[in-house]
C-alpha positions as CSV (number, residue, x, y, z in Angstrom):
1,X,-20.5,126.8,-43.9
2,X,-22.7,125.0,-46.9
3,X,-24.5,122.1,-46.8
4,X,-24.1,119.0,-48.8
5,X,-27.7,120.5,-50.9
6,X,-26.3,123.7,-50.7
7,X,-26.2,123.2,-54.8
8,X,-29.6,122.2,-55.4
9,X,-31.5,124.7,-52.8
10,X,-33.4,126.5,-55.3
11,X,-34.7,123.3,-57.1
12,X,-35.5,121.6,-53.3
13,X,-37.5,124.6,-52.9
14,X,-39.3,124.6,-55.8
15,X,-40.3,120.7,-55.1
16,X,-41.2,121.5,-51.5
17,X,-43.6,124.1,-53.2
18,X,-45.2,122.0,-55.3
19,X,-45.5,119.0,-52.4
20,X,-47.1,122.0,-50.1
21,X,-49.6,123.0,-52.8
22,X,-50.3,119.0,-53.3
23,X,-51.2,119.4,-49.7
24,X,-53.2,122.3,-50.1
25,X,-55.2,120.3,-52.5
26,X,-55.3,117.4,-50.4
27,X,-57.6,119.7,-47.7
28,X,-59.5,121.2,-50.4
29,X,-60.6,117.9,-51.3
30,X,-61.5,116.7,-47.9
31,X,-63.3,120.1,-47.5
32,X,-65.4,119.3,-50.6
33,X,-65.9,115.7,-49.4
34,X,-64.3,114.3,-52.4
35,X,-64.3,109.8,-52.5
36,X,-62.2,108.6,-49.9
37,X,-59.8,106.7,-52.5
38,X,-59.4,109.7,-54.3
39,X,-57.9,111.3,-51.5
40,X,-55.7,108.3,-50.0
41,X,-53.8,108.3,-53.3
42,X,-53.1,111.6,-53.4
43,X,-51.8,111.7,-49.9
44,X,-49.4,108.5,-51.4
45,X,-48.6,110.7,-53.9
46,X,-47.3,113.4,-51.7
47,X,-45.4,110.7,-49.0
48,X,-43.6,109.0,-52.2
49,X,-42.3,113.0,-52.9
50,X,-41.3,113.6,-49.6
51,X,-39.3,110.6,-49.3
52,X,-37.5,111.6,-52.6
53,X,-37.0,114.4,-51.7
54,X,-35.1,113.1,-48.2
55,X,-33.2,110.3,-50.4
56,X,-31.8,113.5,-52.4
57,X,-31.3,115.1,-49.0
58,X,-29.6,112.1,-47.6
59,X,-27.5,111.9,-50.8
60,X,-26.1,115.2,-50.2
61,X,-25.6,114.5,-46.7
62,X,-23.4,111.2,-47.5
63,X,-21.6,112.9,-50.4
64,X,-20.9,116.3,-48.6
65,X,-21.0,115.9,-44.8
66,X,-19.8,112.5,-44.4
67,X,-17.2,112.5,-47.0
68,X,-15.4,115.4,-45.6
69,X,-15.7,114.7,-42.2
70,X,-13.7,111.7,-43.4
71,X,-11.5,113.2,-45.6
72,X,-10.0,115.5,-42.9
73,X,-8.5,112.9,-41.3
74,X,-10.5,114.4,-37.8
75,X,-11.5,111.0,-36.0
76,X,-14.3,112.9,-33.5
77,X,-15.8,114.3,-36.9
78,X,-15.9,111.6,-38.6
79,X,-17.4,110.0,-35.8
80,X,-19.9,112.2,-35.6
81,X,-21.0,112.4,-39.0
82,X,-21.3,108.7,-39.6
83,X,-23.8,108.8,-36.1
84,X,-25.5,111.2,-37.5
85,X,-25.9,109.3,-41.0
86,X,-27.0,106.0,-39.4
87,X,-29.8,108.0,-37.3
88,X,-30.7,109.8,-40.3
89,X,-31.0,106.5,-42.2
90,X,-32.8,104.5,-39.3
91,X,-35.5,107.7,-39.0
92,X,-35.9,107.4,-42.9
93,X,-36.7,104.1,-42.8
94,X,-39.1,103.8,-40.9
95,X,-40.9,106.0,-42.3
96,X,-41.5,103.1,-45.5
């Protein structure tokens, strides 16, 4: 079975690399007691990258997952697929 990012894998990979190594630099600034501001806007920097990369996830999700479920005509799928989108969507919220 693929996944509605199925497509995309290796470049969601290679953006959750980078967003890791921002990470990693986040630490080594904290470890090298770098200005408080400093730090806070990289940490924004790596939040505002995360939630694009769950937009792009929750793109593929609608366009893929949802859309088929509804496309085959299978009420209980499609069902399920739309609760799982409108959790997905109320967790990504609040994260903003």
């Amino acid at each position: 079975m693929s996944h509605g990012y199925s497509d995309d894998r290796e470049e969601l990979v290679k953006r959750l690399h980078r967003i890791e190594g921002q990470v990693r630099g986040i630490e080594r600034m904290v470890d090298e007691d770098r200005y408080c501001i400093d730090i806070l806007t990289q940490i924004a920097a790596v939040k505002t990258a995360l939630e694009q990369v769950g937009a792009r996830l929750l793109e593929d999700h609608v366009t893929h997952c949802v859309h088929d479920a509804i496309a085959s005509g299978d009420k209980g799928a499609a069902d399920e697929k739309t609760a799982e989108l409108l959790s997905a969507v109320q967790r990504f919220v609040k994260t903003r």
